[in-house]
C-alpha positions as CSV (number, residue, x, y, z in Angstrom):
1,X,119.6,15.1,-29.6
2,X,120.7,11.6,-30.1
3,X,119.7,8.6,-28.0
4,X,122.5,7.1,-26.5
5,X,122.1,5.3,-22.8
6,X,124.6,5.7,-20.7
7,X,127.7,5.9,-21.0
8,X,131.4,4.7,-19.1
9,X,131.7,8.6,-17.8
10,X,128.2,7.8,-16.5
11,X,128.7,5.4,-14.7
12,X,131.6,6.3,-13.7
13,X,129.9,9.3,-11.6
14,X,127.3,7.1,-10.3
15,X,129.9,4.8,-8.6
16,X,131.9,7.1,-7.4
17,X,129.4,8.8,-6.0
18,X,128.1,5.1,-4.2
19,X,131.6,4.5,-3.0
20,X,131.8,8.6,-1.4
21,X,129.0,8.1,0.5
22,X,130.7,4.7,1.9
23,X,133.9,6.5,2.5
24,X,131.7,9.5,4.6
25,X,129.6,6.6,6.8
26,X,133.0,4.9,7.6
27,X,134.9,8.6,8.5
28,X,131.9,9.5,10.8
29,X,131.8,5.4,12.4
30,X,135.0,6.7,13.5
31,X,134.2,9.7,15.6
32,X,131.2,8.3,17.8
33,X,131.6,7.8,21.3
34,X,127.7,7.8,22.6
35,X,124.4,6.4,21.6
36,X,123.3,10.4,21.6
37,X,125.4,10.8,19.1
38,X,124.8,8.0,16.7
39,X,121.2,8.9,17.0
40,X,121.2,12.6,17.2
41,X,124.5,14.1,16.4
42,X,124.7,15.0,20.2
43,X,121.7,17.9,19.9
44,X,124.2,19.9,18.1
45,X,124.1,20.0,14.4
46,X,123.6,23.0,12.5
47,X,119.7,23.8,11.7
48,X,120.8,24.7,7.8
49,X,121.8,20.7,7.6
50,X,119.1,19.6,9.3
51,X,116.6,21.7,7.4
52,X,118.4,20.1,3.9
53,X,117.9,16.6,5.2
54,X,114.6,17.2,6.3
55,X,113.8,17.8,3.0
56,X,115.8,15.5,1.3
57,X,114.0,12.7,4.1
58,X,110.8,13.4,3.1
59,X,111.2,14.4,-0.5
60,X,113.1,10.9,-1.6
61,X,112.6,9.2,-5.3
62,X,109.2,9.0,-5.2
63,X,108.5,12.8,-5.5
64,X,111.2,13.3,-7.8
65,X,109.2,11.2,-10.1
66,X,105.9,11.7,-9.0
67,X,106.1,15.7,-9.6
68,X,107.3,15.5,-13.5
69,X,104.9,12.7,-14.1
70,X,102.0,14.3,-12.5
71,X,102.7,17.6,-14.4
72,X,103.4,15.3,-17.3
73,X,99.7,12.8,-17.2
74,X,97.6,14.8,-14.9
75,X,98.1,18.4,-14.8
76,X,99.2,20.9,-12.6
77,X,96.3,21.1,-9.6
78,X,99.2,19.1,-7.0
79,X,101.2,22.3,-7.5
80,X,99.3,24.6,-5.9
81,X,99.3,22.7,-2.6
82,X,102.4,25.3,-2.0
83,X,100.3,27.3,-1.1
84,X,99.7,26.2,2.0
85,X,103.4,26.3,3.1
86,X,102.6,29.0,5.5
87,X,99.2,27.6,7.4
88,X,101.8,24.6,8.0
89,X,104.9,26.4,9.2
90,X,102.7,28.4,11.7
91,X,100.7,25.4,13.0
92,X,104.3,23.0,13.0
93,X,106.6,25.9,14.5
94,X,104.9,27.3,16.9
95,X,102.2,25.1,17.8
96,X,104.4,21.8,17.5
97,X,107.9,22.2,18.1
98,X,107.6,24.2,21.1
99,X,106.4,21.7,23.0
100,X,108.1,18.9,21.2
101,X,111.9,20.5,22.4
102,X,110.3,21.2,26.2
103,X,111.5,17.5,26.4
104,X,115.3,16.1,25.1
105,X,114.4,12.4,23.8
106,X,115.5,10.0,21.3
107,X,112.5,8.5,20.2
108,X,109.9,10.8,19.5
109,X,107.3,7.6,21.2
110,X,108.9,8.4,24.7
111,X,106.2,11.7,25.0
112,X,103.5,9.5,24.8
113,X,104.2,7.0,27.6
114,X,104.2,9.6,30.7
115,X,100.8,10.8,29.3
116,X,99.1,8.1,27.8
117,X,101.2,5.1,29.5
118,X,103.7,2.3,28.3
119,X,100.8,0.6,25.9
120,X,100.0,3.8,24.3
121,X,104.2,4.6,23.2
122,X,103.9,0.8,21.8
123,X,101.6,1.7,19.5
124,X,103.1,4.3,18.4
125,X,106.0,2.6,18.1
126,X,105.0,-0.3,16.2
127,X,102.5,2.1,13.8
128,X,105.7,3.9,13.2
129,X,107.8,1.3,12.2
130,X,105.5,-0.6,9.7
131,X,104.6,3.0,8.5
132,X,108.4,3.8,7.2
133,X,108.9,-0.3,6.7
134,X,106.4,0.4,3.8
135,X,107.6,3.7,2.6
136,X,111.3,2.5,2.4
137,X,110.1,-0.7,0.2
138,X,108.0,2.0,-1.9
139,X,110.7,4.2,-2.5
140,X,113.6,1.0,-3.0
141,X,110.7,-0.4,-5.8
142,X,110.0,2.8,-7.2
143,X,113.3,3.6,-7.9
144,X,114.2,0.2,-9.2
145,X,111.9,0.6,-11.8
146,X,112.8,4.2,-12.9
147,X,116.7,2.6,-13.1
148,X,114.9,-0.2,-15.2
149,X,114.0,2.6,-17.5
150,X,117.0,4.5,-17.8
151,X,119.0,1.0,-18.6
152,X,116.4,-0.5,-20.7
153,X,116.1,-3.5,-19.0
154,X,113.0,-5.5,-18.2
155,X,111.6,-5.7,-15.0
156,X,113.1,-9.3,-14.0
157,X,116.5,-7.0,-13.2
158,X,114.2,-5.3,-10.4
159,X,115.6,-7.5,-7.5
160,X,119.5,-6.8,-8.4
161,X,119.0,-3.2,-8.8
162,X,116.9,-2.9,-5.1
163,X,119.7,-5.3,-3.8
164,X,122.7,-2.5,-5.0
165,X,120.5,0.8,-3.8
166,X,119.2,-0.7,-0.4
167,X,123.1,-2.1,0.3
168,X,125.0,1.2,-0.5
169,X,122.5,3.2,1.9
170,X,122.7,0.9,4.6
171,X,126.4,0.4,4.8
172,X,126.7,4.2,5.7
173,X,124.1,4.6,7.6
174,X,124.6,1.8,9.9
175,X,128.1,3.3,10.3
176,X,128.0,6.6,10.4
177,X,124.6,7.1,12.3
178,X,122.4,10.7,12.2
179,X,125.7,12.8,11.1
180,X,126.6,10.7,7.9
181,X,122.9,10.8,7.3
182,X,122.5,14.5,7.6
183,X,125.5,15.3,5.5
184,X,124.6,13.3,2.9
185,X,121.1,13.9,2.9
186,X,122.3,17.8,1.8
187,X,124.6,16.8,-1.0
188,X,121.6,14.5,-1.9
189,X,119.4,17.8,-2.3
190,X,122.3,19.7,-4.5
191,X,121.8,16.6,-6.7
192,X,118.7,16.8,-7.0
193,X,118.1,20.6,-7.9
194,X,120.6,20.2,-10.4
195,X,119.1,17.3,-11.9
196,X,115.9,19.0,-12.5
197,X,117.6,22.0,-13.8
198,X,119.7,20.3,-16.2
199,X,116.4,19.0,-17.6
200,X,114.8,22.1,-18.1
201,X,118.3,23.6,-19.6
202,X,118.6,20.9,-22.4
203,X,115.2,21.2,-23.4
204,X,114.7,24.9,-23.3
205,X,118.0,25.2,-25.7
206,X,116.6,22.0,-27.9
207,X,113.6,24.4,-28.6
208,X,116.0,27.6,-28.6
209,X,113.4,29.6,-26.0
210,X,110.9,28.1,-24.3
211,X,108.4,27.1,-26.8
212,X,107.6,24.2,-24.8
213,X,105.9,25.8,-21.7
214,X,101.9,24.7,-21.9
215,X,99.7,27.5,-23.6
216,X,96.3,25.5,-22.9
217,X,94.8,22.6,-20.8
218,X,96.1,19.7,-22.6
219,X,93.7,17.2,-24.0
220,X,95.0,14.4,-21.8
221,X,95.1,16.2,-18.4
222,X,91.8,15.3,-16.2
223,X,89.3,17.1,-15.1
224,X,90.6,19.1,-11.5
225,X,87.9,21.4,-10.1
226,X,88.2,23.9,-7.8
227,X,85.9,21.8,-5.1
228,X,83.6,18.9,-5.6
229,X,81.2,16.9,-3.8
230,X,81.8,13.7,-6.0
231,X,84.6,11.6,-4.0
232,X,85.4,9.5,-6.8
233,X,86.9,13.2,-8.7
234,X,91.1,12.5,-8.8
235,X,92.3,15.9,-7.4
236,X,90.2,19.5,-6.4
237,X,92.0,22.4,-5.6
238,X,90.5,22.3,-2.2
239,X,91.0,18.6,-1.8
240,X,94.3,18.5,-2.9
241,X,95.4,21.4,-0.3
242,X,93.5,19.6,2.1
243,X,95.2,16.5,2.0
244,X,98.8,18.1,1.5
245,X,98.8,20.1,4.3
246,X,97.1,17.6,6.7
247,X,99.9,15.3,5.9
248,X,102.6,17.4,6.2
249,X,101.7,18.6,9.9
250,X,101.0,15.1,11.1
251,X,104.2,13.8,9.7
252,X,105.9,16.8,11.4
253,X,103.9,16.0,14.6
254,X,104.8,12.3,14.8
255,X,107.1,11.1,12.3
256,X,110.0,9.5,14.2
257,X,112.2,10.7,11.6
258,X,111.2,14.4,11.4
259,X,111.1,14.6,15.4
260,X,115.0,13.1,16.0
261,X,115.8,16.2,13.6
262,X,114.2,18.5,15.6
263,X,115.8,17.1,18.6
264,X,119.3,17.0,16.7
265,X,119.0,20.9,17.1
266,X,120.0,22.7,20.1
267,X,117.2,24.6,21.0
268,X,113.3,25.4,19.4
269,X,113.7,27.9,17.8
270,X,116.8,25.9,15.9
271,X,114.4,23.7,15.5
272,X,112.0,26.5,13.4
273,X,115.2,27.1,11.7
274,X,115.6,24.3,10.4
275,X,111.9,23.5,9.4
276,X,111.4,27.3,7.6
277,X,114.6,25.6,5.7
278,X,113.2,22.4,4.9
279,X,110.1,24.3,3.7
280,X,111.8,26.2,1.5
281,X,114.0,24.2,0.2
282,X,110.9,21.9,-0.9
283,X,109.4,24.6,-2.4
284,X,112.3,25.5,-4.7
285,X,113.2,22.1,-5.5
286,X,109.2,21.2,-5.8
287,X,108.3,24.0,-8.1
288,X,111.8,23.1,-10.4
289,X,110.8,19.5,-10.9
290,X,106.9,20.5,-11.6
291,X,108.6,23.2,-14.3
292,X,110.9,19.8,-15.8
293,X,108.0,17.7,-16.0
294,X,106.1,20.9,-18.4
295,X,109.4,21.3,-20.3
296,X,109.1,17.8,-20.9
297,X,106.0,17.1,-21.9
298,X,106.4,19.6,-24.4
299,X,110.0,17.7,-25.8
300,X,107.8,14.7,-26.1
301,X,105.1,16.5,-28.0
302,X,107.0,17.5,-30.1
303,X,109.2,14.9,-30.8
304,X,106.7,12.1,-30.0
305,X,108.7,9.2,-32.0
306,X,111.0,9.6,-28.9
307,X,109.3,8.1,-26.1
308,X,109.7,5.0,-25.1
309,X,108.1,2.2,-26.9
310,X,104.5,1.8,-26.1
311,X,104.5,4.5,-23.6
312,X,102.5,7.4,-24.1
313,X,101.8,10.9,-22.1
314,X,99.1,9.9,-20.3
315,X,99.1,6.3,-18.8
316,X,102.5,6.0,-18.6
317,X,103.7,9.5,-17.6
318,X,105.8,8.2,-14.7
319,X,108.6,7.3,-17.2
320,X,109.2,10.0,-19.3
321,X,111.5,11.9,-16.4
322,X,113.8,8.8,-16.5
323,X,113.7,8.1,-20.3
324,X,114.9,11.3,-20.9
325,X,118.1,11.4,-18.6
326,X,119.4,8.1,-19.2
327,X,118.5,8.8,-23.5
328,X,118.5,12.8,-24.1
329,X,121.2,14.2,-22.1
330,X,124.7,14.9,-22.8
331,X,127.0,11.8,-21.4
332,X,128.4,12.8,-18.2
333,X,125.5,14.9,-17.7
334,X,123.1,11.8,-17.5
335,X,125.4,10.4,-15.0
336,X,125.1,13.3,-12.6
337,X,121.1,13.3,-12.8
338,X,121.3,9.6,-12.4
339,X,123.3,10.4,-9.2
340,X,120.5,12.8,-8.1
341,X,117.9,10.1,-8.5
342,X,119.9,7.7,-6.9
343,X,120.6,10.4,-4.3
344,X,116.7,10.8,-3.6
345,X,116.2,6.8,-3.1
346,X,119.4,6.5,-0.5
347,X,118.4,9.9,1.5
348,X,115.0,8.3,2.4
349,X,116.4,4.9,2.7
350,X,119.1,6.0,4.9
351,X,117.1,8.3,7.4
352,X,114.0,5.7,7.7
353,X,116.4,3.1,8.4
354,X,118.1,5.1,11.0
355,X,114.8,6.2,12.5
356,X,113.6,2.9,12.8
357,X,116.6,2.0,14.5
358,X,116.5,4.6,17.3
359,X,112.8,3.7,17.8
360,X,113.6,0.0,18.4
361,X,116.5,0.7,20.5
362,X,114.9,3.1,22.5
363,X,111.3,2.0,23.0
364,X,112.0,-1.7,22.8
365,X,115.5,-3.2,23.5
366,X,116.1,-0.4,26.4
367,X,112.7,0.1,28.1
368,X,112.5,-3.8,28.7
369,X,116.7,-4.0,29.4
370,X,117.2,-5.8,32.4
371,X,120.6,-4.7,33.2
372,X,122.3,-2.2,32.0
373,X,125.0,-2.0,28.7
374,X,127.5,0.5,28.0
375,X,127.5,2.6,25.4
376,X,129.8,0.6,23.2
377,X,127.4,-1.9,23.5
378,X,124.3,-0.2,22.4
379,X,126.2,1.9,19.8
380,X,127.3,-2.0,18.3
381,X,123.5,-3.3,18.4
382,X,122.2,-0.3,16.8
383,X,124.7,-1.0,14.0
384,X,123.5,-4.1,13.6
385,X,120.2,-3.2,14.0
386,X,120.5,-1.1,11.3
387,X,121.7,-3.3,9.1
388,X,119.2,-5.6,9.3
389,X,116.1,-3.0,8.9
390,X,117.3,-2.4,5.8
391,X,117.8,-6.1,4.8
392,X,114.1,-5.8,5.5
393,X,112.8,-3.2,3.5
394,X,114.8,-4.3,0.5
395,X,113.4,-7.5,0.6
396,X,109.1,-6.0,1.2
397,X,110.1,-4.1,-2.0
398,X,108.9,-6.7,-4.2
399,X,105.5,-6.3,-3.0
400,X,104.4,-2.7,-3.8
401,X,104.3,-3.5,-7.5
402,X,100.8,-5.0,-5.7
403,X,99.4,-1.6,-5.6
404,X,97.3,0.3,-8.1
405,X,97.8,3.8,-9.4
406,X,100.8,6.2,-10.2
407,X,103.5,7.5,-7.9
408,X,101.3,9.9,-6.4
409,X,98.5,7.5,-6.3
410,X,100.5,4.7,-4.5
411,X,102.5,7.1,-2.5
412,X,99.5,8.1,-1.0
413,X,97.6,4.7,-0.7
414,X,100.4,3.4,1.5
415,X,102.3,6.4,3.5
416,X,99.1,7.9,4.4
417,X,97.1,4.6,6.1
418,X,99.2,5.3,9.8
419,X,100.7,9.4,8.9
420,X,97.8,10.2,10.5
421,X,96.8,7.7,13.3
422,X,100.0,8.0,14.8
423,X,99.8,12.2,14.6
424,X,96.5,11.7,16.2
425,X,98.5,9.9,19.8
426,X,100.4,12.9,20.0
427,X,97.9,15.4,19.8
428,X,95.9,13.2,22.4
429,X,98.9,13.2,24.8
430,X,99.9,17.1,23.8
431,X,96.8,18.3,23.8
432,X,93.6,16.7,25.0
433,X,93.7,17.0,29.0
434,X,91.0,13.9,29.8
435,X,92.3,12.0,26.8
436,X,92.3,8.1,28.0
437,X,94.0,4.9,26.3
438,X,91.1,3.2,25.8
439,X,89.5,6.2,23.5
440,X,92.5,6.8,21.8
441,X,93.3,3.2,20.6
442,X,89.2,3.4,19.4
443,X,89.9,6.3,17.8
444,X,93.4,5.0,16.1
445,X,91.4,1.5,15.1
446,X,88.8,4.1,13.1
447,X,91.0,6.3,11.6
448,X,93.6,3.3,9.9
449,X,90.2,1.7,9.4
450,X,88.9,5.2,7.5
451,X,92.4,5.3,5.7
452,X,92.5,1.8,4.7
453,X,88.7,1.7,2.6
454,X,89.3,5.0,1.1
455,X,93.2,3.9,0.0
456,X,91.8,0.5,-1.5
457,X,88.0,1.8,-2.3
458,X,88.7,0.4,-6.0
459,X,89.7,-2.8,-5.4
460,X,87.3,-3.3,-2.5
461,X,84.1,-2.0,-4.1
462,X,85.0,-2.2,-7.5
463,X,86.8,0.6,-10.2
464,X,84.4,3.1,-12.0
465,X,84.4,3.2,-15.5
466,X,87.2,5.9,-16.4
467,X,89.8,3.8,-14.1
468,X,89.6,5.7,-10.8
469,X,88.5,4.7,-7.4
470,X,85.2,5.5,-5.9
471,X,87.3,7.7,-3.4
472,X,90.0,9.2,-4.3
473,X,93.6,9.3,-2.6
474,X,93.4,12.7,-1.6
475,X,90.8,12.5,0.7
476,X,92.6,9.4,2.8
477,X,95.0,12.0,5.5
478,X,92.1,14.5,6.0
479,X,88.7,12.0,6.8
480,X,91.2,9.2,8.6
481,X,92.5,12.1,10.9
482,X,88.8,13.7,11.6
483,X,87.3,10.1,12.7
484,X,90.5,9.4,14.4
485,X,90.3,12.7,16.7
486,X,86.6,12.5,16.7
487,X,86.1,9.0,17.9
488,X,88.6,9.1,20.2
489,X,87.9,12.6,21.6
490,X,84.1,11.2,22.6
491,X,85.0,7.6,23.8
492,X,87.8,9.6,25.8
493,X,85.0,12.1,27.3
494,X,82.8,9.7,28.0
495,X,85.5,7.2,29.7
496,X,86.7,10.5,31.6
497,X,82.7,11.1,32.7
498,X,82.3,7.8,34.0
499,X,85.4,8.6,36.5
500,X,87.7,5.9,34.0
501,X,91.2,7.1,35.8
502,X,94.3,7.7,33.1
503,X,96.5,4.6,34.3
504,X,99.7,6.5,33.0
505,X,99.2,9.3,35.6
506,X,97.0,7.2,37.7
């Protein structure tokens, strides 16, 4: 294998495949008639689709770094929260979605405010919004820097190349709306699979077998128990299950995104459909990319002259997947995986933008409407609205370099601080019967509060030693969840003791 960058045919692929997904936006602008349909596809898209850009939504860039360079630096511990793909489909398709589809809404938010009243859906609005603010601004930076990487350019191009990404996905998703989204999202997913494959391929035939699959613990890889009761340990097994799976059913139960999908589908059990596909979907393309990051690692010991300068496998594991496709594949080939990754950063970009846009439409600019628009007129302001969430995002990018850690690290020290709290309004308002606003804004206040020192424990009471924080990442979703509900299960109790009346129902 020779170094080379990338080439003309490279980029080549990679703008034509930026322009396609410009030409599909503008082809679906043309067929809306109804706000429904910008926003949900009408309730009538196949669960198959929905089930690839469910995955693709909440897969994005940052795992199709993350996984390699986890496998790469840490070791393979994450990888076995698969395991708990069944606990969550149970709990998410038939605890969750059946109750979720009882009601036909737009923004997920609605659901709270006959239950819990009109303050209680602003919260969860608001939570939301800043919530996938964040993670679009994450995933626009992240991405950045893995294209700073692959180009070998320093980190002052940054701004340009979040500028490019963030405009190509929100030209097409401000026109085409949930069905450009969708469509792209599974073409997004193909992308990606192949990517990772491709990898694998090129370095299973550079060692003519596969001499490179990990006989041993590698020196470098830390220390990942089966269970500990030191906080400040990276990753347990337990842990690490613990925190997967909590996240995954409270991003299910309350992620804007993830709940238009369901409600995209015609019926529930679409619905389950189209989560058992998401689910396995993630699982094929998760367990590929942890196989690519092994396969690599072993290219890279083996031909350790090749990494990048002054990188190594350990501190700076993050860049290896990049290094290689823009350096070690075949030209055209690194095009196409450049594609995927760019893929990954768009179908995030382009589903959280159009989230957020239903959720302001919905819960803002049309609760408080005081006369009433047309549906030209609200399909034309959620355009626009669009639009300018995205400006948004591109532009908060620039502060997540801010942020300590690796992917996985930062992912969770930002996405996880509201995942939870706004779960935790649902299952108030779905399931706790003398649930009051006053407990379950307490109980929201301590669990970001719970989040927030655990996420920033480091910084806040100062680093150990060997680098990590004094609380590690993985226990953020599961403790800021149990003080949520617990907190705001007793001050609800006691409220509903006293004879405190629930203003929503009166």
């Amino acid at each position: 294998m020779t170094p080379g960058g990338l080439t003309p045919v490279d980029w080549t692929i990679i703008i034509g495949y930026a322009l396609a997904t410009i030409s599909l936006g503008y082809y679906y602008s043309r067929k809306q008639s109804t706000i429904s349909e910008y926003f949900t596809g009408g309730g009538r898209m196949p669960p198959t689709l929905i089930g690839f850009s469910l995955f693709a939504t909440l897969l994005s860039t940052i795992s199709y770094l993350s996984i390699p360079g986890e496998a790469i630096g840490k070791g393979p511990v994450w990888m076995l929260n698969y395991l708990t793909i069944p606990i969550i489909f149970v709990v998410v398709g038939y605890g969750l979605i059946p109750v979720y589809m009882r009601t036909r809404v737009t923004s997920a938010y609605e659901l709270l405010e006959d239950r819990l009243g009109l303050g209680i859906r602003l919260l969860g609005a608001v939570m939301f919004i800043l919530l996938r603010l964040v993670w679009m601004a994450l995933l626009i930076y992240l991405s950045a820097k893995a294209m700073t990487v692959m180009l070998g350019v320093g980190d002052d191009w940054i701004p340009a190349i979040t500028l490019v990404t963030g405009l190509v996905a929100v030209i097409y998703t401000s026109l085409g709306g949930l069905r450009a989204v969708v469509i792209t999202d599974t073409l997004q997913t193909l992308l990606m699979l192949g990517g990772a494959i491709l990898v694998i391929v090129t370095v299973t035939l550079h060692f003519d077998g596969f001499g490179w699959v990990p006989g041993s613990w590698q020196p470098h890889w830390d220390a990942q128990p089966v269970f500990s009761l030191d906080p400040s340990v990276r990753l347990t097994v337990i842990g690490s299950m613990m925190a997967s799976m909590t996240w995954a059913i409270a991003t299910a139960g309350g992620d804007q995104t993830v709940v238009q999908r369901f409600m995209a589908t015609t019926d529930a059990r679409a619905a389950r459909r189209s989560y058992l596909t998401q689910q396995l979907v993630g699982l094929c393309i998760g367990v590929t990319l942890w196989v690519a990051g092994f396969a690599l690692l072993g290219f890279f010991q083996d031909q350790p002259g090749l990494l990048p300068a002054g990188a190594d496998l350990d501190g700076q594991a993050d860049h290896v997947f990049p290094h290689y496709i823009a350096y070690y594949l075949p030209p055209g080939v690194s095009g196409f995986v450049v594609a995927a990754m760019f893929a990954a950063a768009m179908s995030s970009l382009d589903s959280g933008v159009n989230a957020i846009t239903a959720v302001v439409s919905t819960d803002f600019i049309d609760r408080f409407r005081k006369s009433p628009a047309t549906e030209k007129q609200m399909t034309h302001t959620a355009k626009t609205l669009a639009f300018v969430i995205g400006a948004i995002a591109v532009g908060a990018s620039s502060l997540m370099e801010l942020v300590p850690g690796n992917i996985t690290a930062v992912t969770n020290k930002t996405s996880n601080l509201l995942t939870t709290p706004i779960f935790a309004l649902f299952f108030f308002a779905l399931f706790v019967p003398f649930a009051r606003p006053a407990g379950v804004v307490a109980g929201a206040v301590c669990g970001v509060l719970t989040a927030s020192l655990i996420a920033f424990s480091g910084p806040l009471f100062g680093m150990l030693p060997d680098g990590n924080d004094p609380i590690s990442f993985m226990w953020i979703s599961p403790m800021a969840l149990a003080v949520n509900l617990g907190v705001g299960t007793a001050v609800s109790w006691m409220l509903a003791r006293n004879g405190k009346p629930n203003h929503a129902t009166g």
